[in-house]
C-alpha positions in Angstrom: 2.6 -2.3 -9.3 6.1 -1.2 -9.4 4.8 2.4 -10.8 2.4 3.4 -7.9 5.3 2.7 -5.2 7.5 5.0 -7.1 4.3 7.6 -7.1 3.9 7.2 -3.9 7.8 7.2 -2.9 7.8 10.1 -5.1 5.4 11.7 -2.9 7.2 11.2 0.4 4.9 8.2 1.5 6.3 5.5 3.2 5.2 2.5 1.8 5.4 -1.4 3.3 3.9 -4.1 3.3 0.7 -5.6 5.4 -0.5 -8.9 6.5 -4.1 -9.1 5.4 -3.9 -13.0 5.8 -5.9 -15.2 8.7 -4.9 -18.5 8.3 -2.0 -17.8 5.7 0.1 -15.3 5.4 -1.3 -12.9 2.8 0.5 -9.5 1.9 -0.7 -6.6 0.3 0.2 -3.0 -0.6 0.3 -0.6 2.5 1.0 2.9 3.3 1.9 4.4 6.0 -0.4 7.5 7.3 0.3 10.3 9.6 -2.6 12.1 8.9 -5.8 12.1 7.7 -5.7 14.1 4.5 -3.1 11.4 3.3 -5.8 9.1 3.0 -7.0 10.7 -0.1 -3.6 11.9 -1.4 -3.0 8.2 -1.7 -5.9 7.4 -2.9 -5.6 10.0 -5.8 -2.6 8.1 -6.6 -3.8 5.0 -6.6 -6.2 6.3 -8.8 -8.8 3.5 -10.4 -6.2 0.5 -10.0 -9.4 -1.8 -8.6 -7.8 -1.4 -4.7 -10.4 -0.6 -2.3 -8.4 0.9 1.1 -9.0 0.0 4.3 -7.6 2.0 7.6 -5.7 -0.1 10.4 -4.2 2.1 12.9 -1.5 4.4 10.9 -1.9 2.2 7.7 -3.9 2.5 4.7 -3.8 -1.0 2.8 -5.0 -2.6 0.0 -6.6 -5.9 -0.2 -6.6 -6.2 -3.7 -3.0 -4.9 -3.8 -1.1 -8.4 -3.2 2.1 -8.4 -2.6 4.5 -11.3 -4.9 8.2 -12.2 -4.4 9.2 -9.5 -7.2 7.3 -6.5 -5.4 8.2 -7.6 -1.7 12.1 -7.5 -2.8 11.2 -3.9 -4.7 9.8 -2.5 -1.3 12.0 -4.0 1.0 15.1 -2.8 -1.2 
């Protein structure tokens, strides 16, 4: 996981972290989006990593993209 978030830091993206969870908490890969062409900028990044996106206001996260202790620390750093 740690190589996509350096792609996509390397491409200016900010990346976090979103809640995807109901009753627990459940975090996943985000990214932040100001526009709509970065939709598929990311997603040309991503490439075929198995993450199917979804769009929640300005963020672009992944599901299948969950977030462990390692990786929170590595995007929170």
């Amino acid at each position: 996981m740690k190589h996509i978030i350096d792609a996509l830091r390397q491409e200016k993206f900010k990346v976090t972290i979103y809640d995807n969870g109901t009753d627990k908490v459940d975090f996943v890969l985000a990214v932040v989006i100001d526009e709509p062409i970065d939709i598929w900028c990311v997603a040309t990044i991503i490439g075929n990593a198995g993450a199917l996106p979804f769009v929640e206001g300005r963020y672009l996260f992944f599901p299948g993209l969950q977030i462990d202790t390692e990786t929170y620390d590595y995007i929170c750093a």
